[in-house]
C-alpha positions in Angstrom: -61.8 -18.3 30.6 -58.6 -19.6 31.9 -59.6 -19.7 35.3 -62.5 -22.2 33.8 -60.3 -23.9 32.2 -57.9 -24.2 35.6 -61.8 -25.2 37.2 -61.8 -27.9 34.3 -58.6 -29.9 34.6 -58.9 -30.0 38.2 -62.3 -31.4 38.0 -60.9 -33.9 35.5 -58.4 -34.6 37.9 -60.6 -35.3 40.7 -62.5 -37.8 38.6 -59.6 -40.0 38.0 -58.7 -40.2 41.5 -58.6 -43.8 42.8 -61.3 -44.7 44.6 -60.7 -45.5 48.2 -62.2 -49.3 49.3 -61.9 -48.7 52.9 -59.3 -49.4 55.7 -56.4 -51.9 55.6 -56.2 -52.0 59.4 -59.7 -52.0 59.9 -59.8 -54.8 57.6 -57.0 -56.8 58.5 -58.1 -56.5 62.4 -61.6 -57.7 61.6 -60.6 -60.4 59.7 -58.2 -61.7 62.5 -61.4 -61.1 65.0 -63.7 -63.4 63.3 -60.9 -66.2 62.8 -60.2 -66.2 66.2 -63.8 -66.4 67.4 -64.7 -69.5 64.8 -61.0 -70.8 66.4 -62.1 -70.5 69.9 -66.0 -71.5 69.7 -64.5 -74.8 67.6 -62.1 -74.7 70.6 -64.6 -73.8 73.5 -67.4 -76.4 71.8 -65.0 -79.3 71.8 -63.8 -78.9 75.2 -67.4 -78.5 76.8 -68.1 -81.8 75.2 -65.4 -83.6 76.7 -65.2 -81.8 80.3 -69.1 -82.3 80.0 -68.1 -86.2 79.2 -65.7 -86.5 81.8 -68.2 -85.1 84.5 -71.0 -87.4 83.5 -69.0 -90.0 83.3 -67.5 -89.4 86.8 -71.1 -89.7 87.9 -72.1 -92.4 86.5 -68.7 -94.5 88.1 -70.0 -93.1 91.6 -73.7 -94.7 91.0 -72.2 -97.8 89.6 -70.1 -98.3 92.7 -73.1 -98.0 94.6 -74.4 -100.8 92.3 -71.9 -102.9 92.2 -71.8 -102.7 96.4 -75.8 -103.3 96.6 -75.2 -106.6 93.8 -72.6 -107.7 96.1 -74.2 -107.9 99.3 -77.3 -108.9 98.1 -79.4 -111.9 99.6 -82.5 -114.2 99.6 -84.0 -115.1 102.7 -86.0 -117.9 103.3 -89.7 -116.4 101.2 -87.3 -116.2 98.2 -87.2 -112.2 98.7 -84.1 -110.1 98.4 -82.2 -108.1 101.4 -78.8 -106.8 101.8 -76.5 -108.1 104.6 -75.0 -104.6 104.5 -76.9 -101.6 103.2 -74.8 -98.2 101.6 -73.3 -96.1 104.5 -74.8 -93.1 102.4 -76.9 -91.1 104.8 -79.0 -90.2 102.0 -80.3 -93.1 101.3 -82.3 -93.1 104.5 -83.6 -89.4 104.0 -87.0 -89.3 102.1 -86.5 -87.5 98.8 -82.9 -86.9 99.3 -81.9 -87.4 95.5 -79.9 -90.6 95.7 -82.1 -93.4 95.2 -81.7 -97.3 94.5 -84.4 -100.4 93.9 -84.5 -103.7 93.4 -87.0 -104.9 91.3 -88.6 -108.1 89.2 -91.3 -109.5 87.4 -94.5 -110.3 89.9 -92.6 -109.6 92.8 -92.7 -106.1 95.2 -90.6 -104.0 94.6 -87.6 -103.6 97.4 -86.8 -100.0 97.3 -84.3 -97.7 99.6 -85.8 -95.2 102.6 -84.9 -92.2 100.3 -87.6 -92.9 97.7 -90.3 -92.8 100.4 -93.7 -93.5 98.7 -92.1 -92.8 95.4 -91.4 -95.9 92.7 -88.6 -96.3 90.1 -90.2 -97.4 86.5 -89.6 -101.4 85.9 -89.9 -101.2 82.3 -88.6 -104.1 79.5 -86.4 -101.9 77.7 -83.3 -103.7 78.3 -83.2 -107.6 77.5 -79.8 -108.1 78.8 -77.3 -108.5 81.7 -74.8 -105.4 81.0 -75.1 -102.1 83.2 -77.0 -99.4 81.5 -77.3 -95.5 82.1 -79.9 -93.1 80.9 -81.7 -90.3 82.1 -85.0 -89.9 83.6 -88.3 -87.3 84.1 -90.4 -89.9 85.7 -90.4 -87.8 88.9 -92.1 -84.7 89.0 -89.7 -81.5 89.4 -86.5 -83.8 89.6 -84.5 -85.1 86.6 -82.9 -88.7 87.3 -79.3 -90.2 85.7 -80.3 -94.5 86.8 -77.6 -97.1 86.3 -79.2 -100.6 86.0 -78.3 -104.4 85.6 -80.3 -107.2 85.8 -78.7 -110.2 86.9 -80.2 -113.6 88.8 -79.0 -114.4 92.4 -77.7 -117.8 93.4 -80.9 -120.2 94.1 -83.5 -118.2 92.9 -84.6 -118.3 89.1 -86.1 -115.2 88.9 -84.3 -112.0 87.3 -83.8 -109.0 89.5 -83.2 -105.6 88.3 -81.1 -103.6 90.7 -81.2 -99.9 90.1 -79.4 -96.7 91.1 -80.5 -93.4 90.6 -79.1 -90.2 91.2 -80.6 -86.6 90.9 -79.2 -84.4 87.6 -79.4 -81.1 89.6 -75.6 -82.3 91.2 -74.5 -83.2 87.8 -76.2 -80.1 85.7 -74.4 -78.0 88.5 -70.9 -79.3 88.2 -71.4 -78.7 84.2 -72.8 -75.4 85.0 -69.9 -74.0 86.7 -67.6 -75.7 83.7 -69.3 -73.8 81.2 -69.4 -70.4 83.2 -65.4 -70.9 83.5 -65.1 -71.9 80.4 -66.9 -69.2 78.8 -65.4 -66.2 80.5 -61.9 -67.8 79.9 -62.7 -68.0 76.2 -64.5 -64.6 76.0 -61.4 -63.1 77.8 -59.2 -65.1 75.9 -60.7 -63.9 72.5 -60.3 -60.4 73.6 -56.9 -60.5 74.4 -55.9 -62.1 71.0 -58.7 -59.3 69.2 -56.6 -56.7 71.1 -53.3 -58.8 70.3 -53.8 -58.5 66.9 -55.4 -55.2 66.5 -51.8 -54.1 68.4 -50.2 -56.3 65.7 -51.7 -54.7 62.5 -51.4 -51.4 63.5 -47.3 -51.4 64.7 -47.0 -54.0 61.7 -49.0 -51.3 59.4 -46.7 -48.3 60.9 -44.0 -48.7 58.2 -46.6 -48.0 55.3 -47.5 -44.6 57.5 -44.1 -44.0 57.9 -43.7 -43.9 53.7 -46.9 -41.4 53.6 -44.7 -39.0 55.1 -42.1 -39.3 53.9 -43.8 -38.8 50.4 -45.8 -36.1 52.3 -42.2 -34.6 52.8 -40.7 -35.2 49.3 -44.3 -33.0 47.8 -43.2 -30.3 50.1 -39.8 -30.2 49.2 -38.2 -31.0 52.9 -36.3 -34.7 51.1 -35.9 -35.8 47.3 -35.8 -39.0 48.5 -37.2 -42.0 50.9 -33.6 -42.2 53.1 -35.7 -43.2 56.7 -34.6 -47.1 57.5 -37.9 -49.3 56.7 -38.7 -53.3 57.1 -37.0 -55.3 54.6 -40.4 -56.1 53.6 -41.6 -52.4 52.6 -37.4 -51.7 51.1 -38.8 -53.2 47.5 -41.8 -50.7 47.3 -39.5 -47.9 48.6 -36.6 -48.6 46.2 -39.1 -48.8 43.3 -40.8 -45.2 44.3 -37.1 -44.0 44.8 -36.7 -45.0 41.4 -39.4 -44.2 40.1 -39.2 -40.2 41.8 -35.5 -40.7 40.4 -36.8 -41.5 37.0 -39.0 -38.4 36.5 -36.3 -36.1 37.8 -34.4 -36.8 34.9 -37.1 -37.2 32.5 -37.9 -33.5 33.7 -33.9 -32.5 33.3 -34.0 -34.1 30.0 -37.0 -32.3 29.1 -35.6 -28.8 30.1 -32.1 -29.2 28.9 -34.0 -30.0 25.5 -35.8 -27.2 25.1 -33.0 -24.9 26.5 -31.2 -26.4 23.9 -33.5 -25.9 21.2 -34.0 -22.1 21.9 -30.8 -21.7 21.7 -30.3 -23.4 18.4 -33.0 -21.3 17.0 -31.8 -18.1 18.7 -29.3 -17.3 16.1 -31.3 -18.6 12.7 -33.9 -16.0 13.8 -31.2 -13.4 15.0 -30.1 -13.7 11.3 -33.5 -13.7 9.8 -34.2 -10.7 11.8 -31.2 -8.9 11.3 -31.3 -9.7 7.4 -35.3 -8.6 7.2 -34.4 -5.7 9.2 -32.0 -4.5 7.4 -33.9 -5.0 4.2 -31.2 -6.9 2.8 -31.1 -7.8 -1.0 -30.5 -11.6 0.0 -33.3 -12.1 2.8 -35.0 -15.3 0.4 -32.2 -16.8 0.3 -31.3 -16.5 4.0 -34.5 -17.3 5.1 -34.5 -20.3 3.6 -30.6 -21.7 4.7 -31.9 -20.3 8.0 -35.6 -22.0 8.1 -33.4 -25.3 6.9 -31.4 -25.2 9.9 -34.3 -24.8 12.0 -36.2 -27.4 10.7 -33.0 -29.9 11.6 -33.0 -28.5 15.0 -36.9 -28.9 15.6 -36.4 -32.6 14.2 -33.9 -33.5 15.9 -35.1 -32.4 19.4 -38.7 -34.0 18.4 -37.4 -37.3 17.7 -35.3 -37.2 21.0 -38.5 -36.1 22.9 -40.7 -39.0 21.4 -37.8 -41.7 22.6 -37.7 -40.1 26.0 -41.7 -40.2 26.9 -41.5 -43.6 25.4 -38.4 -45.0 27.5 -40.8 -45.1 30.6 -43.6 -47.8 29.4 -41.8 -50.7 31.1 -43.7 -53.4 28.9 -42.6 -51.6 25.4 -41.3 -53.8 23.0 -40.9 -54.6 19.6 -40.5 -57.6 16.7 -37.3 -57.1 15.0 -38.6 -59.1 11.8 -41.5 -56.9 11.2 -39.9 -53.8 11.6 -37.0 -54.5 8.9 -39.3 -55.4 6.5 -41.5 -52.9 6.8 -38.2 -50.3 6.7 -37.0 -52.3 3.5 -40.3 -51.9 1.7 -40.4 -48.3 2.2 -36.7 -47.9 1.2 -37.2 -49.9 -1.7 -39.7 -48.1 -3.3 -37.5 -44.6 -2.9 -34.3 -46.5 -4.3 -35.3 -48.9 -6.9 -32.1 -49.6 -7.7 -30.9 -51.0 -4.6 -30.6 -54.5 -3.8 -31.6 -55.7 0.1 -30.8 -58.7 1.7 -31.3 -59.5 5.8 -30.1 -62.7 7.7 -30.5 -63.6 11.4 -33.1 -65.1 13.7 -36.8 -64.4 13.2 -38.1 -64.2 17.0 -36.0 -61.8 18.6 -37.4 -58.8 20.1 -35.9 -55.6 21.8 -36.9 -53.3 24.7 -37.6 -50.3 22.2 -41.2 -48.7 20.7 -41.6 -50.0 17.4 -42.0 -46.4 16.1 -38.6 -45.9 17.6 -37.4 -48.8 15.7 -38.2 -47.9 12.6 -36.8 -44.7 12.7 -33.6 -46.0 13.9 -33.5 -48.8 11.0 -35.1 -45.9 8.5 -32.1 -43.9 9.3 -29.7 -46.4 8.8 -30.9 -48.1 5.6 -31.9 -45.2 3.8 -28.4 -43.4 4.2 -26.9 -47.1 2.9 -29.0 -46.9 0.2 -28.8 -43.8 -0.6 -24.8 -43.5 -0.6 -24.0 -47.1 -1.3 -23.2 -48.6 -4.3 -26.4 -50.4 -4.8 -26.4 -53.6 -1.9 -27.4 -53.0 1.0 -27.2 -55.8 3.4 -28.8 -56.2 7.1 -27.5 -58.9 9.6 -29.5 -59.3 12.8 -28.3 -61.2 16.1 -29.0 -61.7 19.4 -25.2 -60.5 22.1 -25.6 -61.0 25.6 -28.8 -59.1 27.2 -28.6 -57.2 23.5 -29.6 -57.5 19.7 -27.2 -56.4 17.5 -28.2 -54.8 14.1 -25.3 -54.5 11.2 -25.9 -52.5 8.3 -23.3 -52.6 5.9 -23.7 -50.9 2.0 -20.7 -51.3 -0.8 -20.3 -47.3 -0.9 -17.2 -45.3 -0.6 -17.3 -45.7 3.5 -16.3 -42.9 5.9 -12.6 -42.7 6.9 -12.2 -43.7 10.3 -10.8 -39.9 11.2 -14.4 -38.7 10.4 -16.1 -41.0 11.6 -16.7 -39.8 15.3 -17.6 -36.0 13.7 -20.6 -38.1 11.6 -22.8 -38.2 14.7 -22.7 -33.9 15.2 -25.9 -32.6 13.8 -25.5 -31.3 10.6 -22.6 -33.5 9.3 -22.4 -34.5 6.3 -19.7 -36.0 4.2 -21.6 -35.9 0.9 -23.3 -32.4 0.3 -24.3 -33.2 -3.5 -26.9 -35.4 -1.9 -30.4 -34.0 -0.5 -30.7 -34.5 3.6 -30.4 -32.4 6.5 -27.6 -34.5 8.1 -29.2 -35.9 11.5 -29.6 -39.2 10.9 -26.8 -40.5 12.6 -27.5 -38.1 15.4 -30.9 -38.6 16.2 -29.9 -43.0 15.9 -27.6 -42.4 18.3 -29.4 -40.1 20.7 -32.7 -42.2 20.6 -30.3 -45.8 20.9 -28.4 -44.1 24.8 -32.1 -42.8 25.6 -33.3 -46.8 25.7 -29.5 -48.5 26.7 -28.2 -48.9 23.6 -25.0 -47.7 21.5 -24.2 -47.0 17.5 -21.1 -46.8 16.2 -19.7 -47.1 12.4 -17.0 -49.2 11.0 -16.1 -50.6 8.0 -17.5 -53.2 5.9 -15.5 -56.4 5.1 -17.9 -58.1 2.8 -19.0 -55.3 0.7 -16.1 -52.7 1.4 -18.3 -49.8 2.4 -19.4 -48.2 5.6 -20.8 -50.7 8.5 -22.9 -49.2 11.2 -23.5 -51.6 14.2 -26.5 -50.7 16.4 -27.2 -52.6 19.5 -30.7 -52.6 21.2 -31.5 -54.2 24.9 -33.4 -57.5 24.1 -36.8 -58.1 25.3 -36.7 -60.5 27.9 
């Protein structure tokens, strides 16, 4: 059965595990891949269009030269027909087909073309209406893409409009932008894989540190280092320290819990020794000692409970608690146990402290009910805000406690006033539960009312 139960709570264990969500590096890397490939396509795209521009337009200069050259030595003769007193020094105009081509042309006229178009005409068409030089591209020839530069303008004597064109085969131009794009794509392709690699190098030497504190906690489970000491990033120091801490915080938590309970078996060792011993011995007064000795028990067991509950408590680091609420809730209860006695609190209304509110109001139980029950009958409560703390003074009109007694009061046990019913840890467990959570108790005497004052101070909620 107990090996089911072992079966059991590791199962249970195993189901809260935290679910894994994949790899930070493996994440990080692909994240930095696909940023630098929309990076570099934007990058790449952009500079094909203007290396692409700058080619084309390059071309289209070199035609427009040849243009401007043919316009300028242009001619009529005597029929009104055009010819050039100097023809382009390009060989290729003279081969047939040669790709480099130029025609001048107009309305009801024959056309004057150059050797290179052979038996081959360029389009007149009416598409442009105007005087400026114009480029486009052409598929009017079979197997052979055209760029043509055109202008129409009218020679001197001669009303008629003449188009002069030069044309060009694309194969030169889609060439040169070829080879651009080639370069230009394996320098971008090897340029991405360099920064993929660049970064992939980055993440994991960046991601080293956060291996680096697996050991180390690998080390501190088996028993090798109590603590993170290796030197880390200042980046990764915070989440060290706080795990320091935090392996720091449980250590004592875990002292705390075994000092307790060494201390509580040894405060009931000798009750029971005496219960035993009495029982054993058949002894005439065993009732009565079994009850002194159950009595003292009981106190013991209290006491150590009530420091327990503020110990697993001190850890939750959003605990807090209303002041307000917690007094009057303490004063109620109080009340209705002493009748008699007259309450009274003064002080802000908002403040808060860094303590469960079950906590608080055992503190405050303590500490009003033994005013009320050995005061006079006024029992007043001032509440205020000191520094980082809140400051609680509870102050009765009773006999006080002389100040030579006063330290002894916290001992468990102690009591001035035996007539009245109580076990005597009041003061004890106030003060134990006030260190566990910061704060400090300590008892004085009363200016106003002329009994005992007990001043309590409490870390304030921030």
């Amino acid at each position: 059965m107990a090996d089911a139960d072992a079966v059991g709570e590791v199962a249970a264990v195993g189901t809260t595990a935290p679910r894994v969500t994949g790899s930070l590096s493996r994440r990080m890397i692909l994240i930095a891949a696909i940023w630098i490939s929309l990076l570099l396509a934007g990058g790449a795209y952009a500079l094909d269009r203007v290396l692409t521009q700058a080619v084309t337009r390059n071309f289209d200069d070199q035609l427009e030269y040849v243009l401007n050259a043919l316009v300028v030595s242009a001619q009529l003769d005597a029929e009104g027909e055009v010819f050039f007193n100097r023809e382009p020094a390009d060989q290729r105009f003279l081969e047939p087909y040669s790709g480099l081509y130029w025609q001048v042309s107009a309305k009801g006229r024959e056309d004057f073309p150059s050797r290179s178009l052979w038996d081959r005409r360029l389009a007149f068409g009416d598409a442009n209406n105007d005087r400026d030089v114009h480029f486009h591209d052409s598929r009017e020839f079979a197997g052979e893409k055209l760029r043509i530069v055109e202008r129409d303008l009218t020679l001197p004597g001669s009303p008629v409009r003449w188009r002069f064109k030069v044309a060009g085969s694309r194969d030169t131009l889609d060439a040169q932008i070829g080879a651009l794009r080639q370069i230009l794509g394996i320098s971008f392709l090897l340029l991405a894989l360099g920064l993929i690699v660049m970064a992939g190098l980055q993440t994991v030497y960046g991601l080293r540190p956060l291996r680096r504190v697996r050991e180390e906690i690998a080390r501190m489970r088996s028993g090798a280092v109590r603590r993170i000491e290796a030197p880390m990033p200042v980046e990764v120091m915070p989440m060290v320290d706080e795990l320091n801490a935090l392996v720091a915080h449980n250590e004592r938590q875990a002292e705390e819990a075994r000092r307790h309970a060494g201390n509580l078996a040894h405060a009931l060792k000798t009750p029971l020794t005496v219960i035993m011993n009495a029982a054993t011995a058949q002894a005439a007064d065993l009732a009565p000692t079994v009850v002194r000795e159950a009595t003292t028990m009981r106190r013991q067991v209290d006491h150590h409970l009530a420091r327990a509950r503020a110990v697993g408590r001190r850890g939750h680091a959003h605990s807090r608690a209303a002041v307000w609420p917690s007094l009057e809730a303490v004063e109620r209860a109080v009340g209705r146990l002493y009748p008699h006695v007259r309450f009274d609190a003064d002080g802000p209304r908002d403040l808060q402290v860094h303590v469960e509110r079950q906590d608080l109001d055992e503190m405050l139980g303590n500490l009003i009910e033994n005013a009320a029950k050995y005061g006079g009958g006024s029992v007043f409560v001032t509440v205020k805000p000191a520094d980082r703390f809140v400051e609680f003074m509870i102050e009765d009109d009773g006999m006080g406690i002389p100040a030579a007694e006063r330290v002894r009061m916290f001992d468990r046990g102690a009591r001035l006033d035996t007539g009245k019913p109580g076990t005597g840890l009041g003061l004890a467990i106030v003060r134990d539960v006030a260190e566990i959570y910061g704060g400090s108790v300590d008892l004085d005497e009363s200016e106003d009312l002329g009994g005992l004052l007990v001043r309590l101070k409490l870390p304030a909620a921030e």
